[in-house]
C-alpha positions in Angstrom: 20.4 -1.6 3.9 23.6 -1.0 5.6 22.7 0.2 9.4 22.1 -2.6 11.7 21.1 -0.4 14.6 17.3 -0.7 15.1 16.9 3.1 17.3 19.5 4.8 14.5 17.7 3.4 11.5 14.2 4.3 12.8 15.3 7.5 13.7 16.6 8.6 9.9 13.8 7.2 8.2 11.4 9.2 10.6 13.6 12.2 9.7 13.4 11.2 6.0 9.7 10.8 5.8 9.4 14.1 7.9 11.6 16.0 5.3 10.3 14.0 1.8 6.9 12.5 2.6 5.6 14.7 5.8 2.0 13.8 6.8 -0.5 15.8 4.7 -3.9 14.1 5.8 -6.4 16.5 7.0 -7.4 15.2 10.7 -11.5 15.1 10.1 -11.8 13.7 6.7 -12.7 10.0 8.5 -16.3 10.0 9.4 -17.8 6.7 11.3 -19.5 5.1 8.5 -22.1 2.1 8.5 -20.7 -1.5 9.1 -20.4 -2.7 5.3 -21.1 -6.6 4.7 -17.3 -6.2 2.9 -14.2 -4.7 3.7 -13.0 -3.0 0.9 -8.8 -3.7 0.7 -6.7 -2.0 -2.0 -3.3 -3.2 -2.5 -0.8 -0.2 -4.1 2.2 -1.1 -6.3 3.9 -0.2 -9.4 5.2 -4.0 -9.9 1.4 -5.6 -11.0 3.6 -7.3 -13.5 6.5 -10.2 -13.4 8.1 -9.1 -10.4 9.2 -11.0 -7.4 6.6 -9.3 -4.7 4.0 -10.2 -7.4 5.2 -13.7 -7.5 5.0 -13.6 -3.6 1.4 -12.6 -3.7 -0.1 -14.1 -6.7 -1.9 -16.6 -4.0 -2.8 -14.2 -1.4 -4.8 -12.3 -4.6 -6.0 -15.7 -5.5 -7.3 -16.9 -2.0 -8.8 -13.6 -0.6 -12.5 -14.4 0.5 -14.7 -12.6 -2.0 -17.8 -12.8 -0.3 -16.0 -10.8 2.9 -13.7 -8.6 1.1 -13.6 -6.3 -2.2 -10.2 -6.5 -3.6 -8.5 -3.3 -5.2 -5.4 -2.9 -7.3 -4.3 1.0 -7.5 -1.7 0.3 -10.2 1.2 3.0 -11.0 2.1 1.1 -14.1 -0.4 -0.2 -16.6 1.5 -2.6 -19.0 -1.8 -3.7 -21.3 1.3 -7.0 -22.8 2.4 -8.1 -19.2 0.8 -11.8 -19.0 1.2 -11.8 -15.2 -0.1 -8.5 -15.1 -3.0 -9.9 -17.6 -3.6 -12.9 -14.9 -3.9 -11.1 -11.7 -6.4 -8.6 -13.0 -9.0 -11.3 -12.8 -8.2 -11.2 -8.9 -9.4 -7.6 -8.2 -12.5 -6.7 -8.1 -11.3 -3.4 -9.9 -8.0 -3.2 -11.2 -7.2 0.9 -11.4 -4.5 2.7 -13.5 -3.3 5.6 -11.6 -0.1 6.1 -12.7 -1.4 9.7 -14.3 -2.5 10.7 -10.9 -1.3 12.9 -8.4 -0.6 11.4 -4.9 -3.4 13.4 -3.6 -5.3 12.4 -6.6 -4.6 8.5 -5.5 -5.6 9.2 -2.0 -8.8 11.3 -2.9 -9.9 8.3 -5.1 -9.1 5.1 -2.4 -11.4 7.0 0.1 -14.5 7.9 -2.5 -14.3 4.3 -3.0 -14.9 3.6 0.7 -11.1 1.8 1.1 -10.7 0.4 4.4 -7.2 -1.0 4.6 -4.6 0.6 2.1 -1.4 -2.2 2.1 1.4 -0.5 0.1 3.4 -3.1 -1.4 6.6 -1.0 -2.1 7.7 1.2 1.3 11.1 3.1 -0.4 11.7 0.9 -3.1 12.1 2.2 -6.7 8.9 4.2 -8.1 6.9 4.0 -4.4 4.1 6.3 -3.8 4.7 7.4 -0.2 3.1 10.6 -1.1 0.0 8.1 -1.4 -0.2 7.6 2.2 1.1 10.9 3.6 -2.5 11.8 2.0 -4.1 9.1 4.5 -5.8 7.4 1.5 -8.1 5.1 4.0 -8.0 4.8 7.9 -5.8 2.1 8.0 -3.0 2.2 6.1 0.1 -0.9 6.0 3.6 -1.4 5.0 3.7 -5.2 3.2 6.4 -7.1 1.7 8.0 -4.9 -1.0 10.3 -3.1 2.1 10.7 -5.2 4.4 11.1 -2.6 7.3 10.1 0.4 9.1 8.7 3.6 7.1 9.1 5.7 9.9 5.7 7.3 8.9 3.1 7.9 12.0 0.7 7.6 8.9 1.3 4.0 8.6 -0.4 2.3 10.9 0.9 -1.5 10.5 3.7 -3.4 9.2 3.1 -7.4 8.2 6.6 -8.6 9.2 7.8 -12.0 10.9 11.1 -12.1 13.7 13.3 -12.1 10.8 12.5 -8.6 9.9 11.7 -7.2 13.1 13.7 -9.1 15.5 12.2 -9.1 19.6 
């Protein structure tokens, strides 16, 4: 939050995923699979509840083509009272408490479930799962909203950002 040298700041969070979060996925566990009629996208956050990033995404949940995509939430806070947290789980086609889990655990579970596209919704903010990822838990794997930069992770294959985050 306080470095406004792009090469600098990539280069410590590269050297802080290396030392907290290094890349545990096991290089053969993706086999070529079928072409599914649906691609099965699981959103990861602890903030499924009245949180701003929620607030951002309440239409993207709404609005996601159902008949081309099967919507997951791997939640690491289950709060049964939340109202917004209530609401969205009528977006997801399964809405998944992990918050018991290990990392591995997380990551084992999105790929029996045949996750395609994993979009973490908090990069280093308070109670991320980076572990999640380090664990490849599908092949593609993105950085979304909640940290609005880079994770420095070769295991995250995307980030959804606009010039104002990442400048030319």
């Amino acid at each position: 939050a306080f470095m406004d040298e792009p090469g600098s700041y990539l280069l410590l969070t590269r050297r802080y995923v290396d030392t907290e979060f290094p890349n545990r996925s096991i290089p053969s566990i993706w086999q070529s699979k079928p072409q599914a009629d649906v691609i099965r996208l699981a959103y990861f956050s602890a903030d499924f509840c009245n949180h701003p990033v929620m607030q951002l995404m309440l239409d993207v949940f709404i609005h996601h083509n159902k008949s081309r995509f099967r919507v997951y939430a791997f939640a690491f806070h289950v709060d049964e009272k939340d109202p917004v947290q209530k609401r969205l789980r009528g977006y997801f086609h399964d809405f998944i408490d992990v918050g018991k889990l290990s990392d591995m655990e997380v990551a084992q579970r999105a790929r029996d479930l045949g996750i395609d596209i994993a979009i973490d919704l908090m990069g280093f903010t308070r109670n991320a799962r980076t572990g999640i990822f380090a664990h490849r838990a599908a092949p593609i794997q993105i950085n979304y909203l909640g940290y609005p930069g880079t994770m420095g992770a070769s295991y995250m294959d995307y980030i959804i950002a606009d010039k104002i985050v990442i400048p030319e």
